[in-house]
N, CA, C and O atoms as CSV, one atom per row, in Angstrom:
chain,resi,resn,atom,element,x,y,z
A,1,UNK,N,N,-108.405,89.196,51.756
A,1,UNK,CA,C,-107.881,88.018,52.389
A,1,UNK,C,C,-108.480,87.925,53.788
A,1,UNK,O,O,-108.351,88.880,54.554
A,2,UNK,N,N,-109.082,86.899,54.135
A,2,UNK,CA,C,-109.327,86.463,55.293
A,2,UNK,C,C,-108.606,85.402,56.233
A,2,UNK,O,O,-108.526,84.243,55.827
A,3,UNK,N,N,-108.163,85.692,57.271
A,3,UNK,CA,C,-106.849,85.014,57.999
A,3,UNK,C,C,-107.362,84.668,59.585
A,3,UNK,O,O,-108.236,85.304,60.174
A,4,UNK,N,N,-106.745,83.718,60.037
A,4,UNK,CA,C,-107.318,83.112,61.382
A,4,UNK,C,C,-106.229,83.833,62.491
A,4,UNK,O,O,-106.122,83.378,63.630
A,5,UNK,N,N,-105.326,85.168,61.962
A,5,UNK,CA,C,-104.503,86.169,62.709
A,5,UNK,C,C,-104.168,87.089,62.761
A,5,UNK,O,O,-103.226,87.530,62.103
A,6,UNK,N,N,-104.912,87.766,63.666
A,6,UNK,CA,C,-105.020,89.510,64.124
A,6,UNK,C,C,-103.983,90.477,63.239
A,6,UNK,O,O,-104.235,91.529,62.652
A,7,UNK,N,N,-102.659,89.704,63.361
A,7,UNK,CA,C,-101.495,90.512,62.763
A,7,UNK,C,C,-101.524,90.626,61.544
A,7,UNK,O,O,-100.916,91.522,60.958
A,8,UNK,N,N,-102.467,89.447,60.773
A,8,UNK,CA,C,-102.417,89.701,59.578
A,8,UNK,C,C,-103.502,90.679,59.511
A,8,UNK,O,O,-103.808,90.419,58.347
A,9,UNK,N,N,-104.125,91.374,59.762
A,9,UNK,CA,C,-105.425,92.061,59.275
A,9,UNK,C,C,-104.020,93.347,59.868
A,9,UNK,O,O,-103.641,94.196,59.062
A,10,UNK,N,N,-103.783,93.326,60.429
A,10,UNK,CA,C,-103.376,95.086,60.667
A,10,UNK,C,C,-102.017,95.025,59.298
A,10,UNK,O,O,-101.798,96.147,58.841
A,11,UNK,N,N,-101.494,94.332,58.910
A,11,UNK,CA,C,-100.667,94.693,57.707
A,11,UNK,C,C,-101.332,94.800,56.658
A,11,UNK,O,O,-100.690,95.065,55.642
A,12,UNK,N,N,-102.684,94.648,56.554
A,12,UNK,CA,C,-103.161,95.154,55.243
A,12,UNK,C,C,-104.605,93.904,54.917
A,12,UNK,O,O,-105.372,94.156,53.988
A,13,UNK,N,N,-104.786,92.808,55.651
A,13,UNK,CA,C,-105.515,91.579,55.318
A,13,UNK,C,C,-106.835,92.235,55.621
A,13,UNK,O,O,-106.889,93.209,56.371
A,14,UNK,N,N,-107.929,91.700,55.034
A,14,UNK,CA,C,-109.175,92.364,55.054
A,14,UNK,C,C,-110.340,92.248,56.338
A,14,UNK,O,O,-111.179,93.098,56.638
A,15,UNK,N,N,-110.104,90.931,56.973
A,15,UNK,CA,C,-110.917,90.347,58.325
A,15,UNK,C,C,-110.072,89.370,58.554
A,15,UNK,O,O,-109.600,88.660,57.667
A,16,UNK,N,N,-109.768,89.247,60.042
A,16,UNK,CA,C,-109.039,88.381,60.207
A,16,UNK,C,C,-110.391,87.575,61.539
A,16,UNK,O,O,-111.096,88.416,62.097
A,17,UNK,N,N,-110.637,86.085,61.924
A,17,UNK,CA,C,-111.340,85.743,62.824
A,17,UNK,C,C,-110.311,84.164,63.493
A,17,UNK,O,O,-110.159,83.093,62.906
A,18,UNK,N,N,-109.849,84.514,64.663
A,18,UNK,CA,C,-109.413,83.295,64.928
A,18,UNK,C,C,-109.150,83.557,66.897
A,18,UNK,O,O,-109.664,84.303,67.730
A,19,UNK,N,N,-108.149,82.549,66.931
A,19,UNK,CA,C,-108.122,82.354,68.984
A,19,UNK,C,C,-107.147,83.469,68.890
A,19,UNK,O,O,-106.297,83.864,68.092
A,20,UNK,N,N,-107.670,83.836,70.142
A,20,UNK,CA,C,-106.750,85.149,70.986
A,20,UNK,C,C,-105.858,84.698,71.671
A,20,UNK,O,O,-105.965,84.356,72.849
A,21,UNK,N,N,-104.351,84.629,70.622
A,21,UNK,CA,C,-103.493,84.205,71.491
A,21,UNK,C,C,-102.759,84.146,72.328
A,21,UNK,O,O,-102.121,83.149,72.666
A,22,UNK,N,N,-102.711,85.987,73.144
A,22,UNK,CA,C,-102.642,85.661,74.514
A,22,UNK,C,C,-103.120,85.070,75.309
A,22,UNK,O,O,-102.503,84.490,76.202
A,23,UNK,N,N,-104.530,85.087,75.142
A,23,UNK,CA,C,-105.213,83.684,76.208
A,23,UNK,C,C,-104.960,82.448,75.691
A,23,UNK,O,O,-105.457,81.533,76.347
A,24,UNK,N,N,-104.513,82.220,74.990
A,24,UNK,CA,C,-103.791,81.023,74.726
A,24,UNK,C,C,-102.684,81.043,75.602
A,24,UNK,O,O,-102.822,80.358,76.616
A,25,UNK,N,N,-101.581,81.677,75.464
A,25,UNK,CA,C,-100.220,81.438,75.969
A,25,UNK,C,C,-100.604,81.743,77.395
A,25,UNK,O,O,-99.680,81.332,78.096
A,26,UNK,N,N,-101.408,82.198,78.030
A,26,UNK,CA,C,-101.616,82.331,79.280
A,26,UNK,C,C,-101.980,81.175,79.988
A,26,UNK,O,O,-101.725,80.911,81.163
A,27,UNK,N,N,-102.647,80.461,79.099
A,27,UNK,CA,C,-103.543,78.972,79.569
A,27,UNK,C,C,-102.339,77.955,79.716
A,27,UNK,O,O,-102.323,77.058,80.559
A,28,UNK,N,N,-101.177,78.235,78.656
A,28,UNK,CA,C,-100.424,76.927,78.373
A,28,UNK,C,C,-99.634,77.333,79.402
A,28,UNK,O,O,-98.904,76.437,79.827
A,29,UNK,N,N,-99.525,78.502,80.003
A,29,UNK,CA,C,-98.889,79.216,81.624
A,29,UNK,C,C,-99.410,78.114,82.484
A,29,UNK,O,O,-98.550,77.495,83.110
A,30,UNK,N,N,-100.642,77.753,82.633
A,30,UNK,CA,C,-101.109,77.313,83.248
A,30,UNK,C,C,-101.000,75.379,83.558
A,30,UNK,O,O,-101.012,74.715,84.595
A,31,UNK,N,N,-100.903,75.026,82.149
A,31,UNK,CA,C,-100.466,73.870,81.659
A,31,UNK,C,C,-99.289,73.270,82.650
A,31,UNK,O,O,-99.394,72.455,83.566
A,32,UNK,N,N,-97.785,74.169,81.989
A,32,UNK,CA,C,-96.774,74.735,82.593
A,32,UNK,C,C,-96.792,74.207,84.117
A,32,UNK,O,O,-96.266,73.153,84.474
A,33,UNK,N,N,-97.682,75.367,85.209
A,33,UNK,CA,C,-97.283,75.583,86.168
A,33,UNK,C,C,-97.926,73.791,87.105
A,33,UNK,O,O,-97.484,73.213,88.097
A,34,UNK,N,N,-99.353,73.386,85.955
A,34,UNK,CA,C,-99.821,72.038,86.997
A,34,UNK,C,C,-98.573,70.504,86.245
A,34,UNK,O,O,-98.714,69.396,86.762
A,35,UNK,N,N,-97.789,70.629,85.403
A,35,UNK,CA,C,-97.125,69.966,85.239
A,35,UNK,C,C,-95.533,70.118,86.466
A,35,UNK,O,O,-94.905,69.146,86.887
A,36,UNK,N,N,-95.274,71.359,86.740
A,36,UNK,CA,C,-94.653,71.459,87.461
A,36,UNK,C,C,-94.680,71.509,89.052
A,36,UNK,O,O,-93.711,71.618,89.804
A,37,UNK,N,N,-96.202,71.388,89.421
A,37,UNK,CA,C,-96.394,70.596,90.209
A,37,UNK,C,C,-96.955,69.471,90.603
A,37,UNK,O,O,-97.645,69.280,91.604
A,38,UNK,N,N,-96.542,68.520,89.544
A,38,UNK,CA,C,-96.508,67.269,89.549
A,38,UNK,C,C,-98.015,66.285,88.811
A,38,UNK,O,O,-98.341,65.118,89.029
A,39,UNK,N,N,-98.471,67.020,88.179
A,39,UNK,CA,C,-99.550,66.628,87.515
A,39,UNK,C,C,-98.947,65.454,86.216
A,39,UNK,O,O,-98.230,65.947,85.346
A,40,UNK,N,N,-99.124,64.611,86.173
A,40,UNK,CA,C,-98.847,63.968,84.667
A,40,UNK,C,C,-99.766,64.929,83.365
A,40,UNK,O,O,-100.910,65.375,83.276
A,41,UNK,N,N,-98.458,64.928,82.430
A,41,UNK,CA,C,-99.152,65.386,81.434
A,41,UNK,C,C,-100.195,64.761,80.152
A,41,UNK,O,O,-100.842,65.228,79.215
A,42,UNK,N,N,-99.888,63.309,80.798
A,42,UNK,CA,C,-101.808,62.093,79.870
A,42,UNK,C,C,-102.552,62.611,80.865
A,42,UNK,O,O,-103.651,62.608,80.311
A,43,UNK,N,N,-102.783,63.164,82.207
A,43,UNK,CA,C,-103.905,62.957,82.589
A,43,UNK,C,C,-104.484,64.788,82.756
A,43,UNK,O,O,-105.454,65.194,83.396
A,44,UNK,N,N,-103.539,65.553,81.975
A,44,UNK,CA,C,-104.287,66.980,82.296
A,44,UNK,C,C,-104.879,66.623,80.747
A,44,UNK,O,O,-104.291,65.943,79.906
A,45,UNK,N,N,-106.545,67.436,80.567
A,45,UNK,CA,C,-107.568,67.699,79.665
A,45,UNK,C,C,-106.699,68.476,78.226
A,45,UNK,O,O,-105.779,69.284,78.351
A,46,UNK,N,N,-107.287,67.972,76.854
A,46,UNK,CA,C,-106.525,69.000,75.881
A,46,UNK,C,C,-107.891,70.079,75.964
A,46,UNK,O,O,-109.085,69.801,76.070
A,47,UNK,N,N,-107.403,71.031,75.897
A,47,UNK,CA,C,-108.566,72.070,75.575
A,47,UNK,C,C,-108.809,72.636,74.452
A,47,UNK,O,O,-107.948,72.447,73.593
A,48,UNK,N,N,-109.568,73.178,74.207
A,48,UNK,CA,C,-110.222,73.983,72.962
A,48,UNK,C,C,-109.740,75.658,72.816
A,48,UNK,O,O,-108.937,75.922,73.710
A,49,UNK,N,N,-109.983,76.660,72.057
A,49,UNK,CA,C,-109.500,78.079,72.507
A,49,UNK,C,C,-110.868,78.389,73.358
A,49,UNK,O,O,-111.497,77.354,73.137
A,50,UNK,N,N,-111.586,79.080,74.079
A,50,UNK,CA,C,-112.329,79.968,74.099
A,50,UNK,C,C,-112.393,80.946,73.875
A,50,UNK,O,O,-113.570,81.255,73.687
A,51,UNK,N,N,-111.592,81.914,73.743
A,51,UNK,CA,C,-111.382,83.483,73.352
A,51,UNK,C,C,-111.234,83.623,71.695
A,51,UNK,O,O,-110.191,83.266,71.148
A,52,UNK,N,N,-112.104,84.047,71.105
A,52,UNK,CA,C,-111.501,84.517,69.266
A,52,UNK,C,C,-111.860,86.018,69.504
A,52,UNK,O,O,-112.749,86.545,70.172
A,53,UNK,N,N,-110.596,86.656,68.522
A,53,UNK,CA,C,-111.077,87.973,68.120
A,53,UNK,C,C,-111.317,88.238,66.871
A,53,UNK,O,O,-110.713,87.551,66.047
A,54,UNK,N,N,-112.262,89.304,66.377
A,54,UNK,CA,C,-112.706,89.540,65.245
A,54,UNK,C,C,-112.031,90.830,65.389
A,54,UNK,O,O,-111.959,91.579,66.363
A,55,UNK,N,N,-111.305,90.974,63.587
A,55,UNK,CA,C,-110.528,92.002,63.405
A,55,UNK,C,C,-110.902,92.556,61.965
A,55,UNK,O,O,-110.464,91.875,61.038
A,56,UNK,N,N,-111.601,93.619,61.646
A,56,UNK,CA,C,-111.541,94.146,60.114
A,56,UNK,C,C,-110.760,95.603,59.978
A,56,UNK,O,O,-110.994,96.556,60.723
A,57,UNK,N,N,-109.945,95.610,59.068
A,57,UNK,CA,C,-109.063,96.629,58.531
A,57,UNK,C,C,-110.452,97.392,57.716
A,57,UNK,O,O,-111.337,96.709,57.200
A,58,UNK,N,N,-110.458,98.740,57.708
A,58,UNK,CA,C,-111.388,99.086,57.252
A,58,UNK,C,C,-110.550,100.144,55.601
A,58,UNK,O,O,-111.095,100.532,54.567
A,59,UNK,N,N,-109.318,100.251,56.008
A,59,UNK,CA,C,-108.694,100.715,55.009
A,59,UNK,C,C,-108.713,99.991,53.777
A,59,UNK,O,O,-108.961,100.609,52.742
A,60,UNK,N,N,-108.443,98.546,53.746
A,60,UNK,CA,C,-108.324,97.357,52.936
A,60,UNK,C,C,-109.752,97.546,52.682
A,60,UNK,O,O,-109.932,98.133,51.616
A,61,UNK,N,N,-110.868,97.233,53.327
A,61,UNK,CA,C,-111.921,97.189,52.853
A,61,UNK,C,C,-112.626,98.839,51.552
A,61,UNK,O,O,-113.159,98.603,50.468
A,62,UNK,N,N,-112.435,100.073,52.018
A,62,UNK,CA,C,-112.525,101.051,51.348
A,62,UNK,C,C,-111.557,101.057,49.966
A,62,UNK,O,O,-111.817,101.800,49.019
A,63,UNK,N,N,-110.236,99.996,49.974
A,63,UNK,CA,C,-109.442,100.273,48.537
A,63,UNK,C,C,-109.762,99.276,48.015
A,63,UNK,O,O,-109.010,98.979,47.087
A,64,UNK,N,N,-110.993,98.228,48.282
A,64,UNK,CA,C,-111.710,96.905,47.981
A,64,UNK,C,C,-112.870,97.660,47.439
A,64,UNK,O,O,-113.499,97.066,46.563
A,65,UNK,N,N,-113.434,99.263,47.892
A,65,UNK,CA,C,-114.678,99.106,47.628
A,65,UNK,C,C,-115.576,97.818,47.765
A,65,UNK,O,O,-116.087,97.119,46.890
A,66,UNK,N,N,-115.606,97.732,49.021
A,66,UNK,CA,C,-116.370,97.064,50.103
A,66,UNK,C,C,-117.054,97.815,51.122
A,66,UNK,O,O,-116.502,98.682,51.799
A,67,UNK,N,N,-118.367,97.445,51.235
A,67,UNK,CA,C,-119.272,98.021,51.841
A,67,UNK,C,C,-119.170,96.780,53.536
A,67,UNK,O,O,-119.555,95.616,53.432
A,68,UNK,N,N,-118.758,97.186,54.548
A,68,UNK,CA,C,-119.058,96.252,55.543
A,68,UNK,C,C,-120.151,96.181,56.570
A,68,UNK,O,O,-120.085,97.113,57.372
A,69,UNK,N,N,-120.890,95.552,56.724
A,69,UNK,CA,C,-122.380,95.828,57.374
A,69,UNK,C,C,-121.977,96.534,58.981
A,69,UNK,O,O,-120.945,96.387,59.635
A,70,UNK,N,N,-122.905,97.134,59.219
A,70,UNK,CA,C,-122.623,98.326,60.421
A,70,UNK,C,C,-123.182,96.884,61.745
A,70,UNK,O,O,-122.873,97.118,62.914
A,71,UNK,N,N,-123.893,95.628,61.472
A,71,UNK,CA,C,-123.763,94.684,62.682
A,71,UNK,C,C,-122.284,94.137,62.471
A,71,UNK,O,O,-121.680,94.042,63.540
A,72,UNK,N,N,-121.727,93.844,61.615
A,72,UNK,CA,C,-120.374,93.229,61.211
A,72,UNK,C,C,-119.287,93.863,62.228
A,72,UNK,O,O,-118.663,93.234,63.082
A,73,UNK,N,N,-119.187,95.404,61.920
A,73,UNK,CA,C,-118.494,96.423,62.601
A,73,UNK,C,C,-118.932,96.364,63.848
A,73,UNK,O,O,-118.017,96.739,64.580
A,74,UNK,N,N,-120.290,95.958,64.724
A,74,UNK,CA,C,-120.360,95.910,65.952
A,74,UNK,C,C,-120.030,94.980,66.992
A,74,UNK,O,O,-119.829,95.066,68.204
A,75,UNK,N,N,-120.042,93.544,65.651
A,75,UNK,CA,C,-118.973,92.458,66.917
A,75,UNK,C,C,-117.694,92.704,66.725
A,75,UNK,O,O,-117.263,91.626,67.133
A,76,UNK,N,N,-116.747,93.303,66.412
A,76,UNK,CA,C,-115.771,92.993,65.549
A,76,UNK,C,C,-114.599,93.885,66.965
A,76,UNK,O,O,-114.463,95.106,67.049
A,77,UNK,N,N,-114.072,93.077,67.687
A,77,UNK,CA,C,-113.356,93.417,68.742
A,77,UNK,C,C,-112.619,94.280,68.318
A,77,UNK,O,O,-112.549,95.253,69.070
A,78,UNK,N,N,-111.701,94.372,66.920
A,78,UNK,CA,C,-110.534,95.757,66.796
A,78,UNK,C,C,-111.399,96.315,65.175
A,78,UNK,O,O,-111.716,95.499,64.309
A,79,UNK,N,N,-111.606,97.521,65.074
A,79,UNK,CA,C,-111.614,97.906,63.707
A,79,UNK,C,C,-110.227,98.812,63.638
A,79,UNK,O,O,-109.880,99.668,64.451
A,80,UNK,N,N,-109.519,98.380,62.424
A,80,UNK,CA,C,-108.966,99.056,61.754
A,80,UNK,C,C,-109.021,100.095,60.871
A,80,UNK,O,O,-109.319,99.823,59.709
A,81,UNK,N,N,-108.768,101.382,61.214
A,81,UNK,CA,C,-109.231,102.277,60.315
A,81,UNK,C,C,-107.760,102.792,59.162
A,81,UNK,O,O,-107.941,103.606,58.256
C-alpha cells in the first residue's frame, strides 16, 4: 500500500510520499497569527505544501519480498526497518 501519510507507513503500509504536516500546521500558525493582526483573510495567498516526506517500511517490503532500489532508500527521509 502506498499512502500520502507517514503514519500510515510506520503501522505496516509499504511507502508512504506526501506534505509534512508539521510544516503544514506551522504555516497555518502563521495564517493564524497575520489574520489576527488584522490581515483580511480574501486577501492572504492560498499556498501549496512545500515540504513532502518520503517514508518506506522496510519490514513490509522484506514480507512483500520486495527488492527496494538502494537510490530509492537514499531519498527516502525515514526508513523503516
Amino acid at each position: 500500500m502506498m499512502t500520502g501519510r507517514r503514519d500510515s507507513t510506520e503501522l505496516g503500509g509499504l511507502i508512504s510520499y506526501g506534505p509534512n504536516f508539521p510544516d503544514l500546521w506551522r504555516r497555518a500558525g502563521d495564517y493564524v497569527d497575520k489574520i489576527l493582526r488584522g490581515a483580511k483573510p480574501a486577501d492572504i495567498p492560498v499556498e501549496q505544501p512545500t515540504k513532502f516526506d518520503l517514508a518506506i517500511n522496510m519490514t513490509t517490503a522484506m514480507a512483500l519480498s520486495l527488492t527496494v532500489p538502494q537510490a530509492l532508500l537514499a531519498r527516502a527521509d525515514e526508513v523503516i526497518e
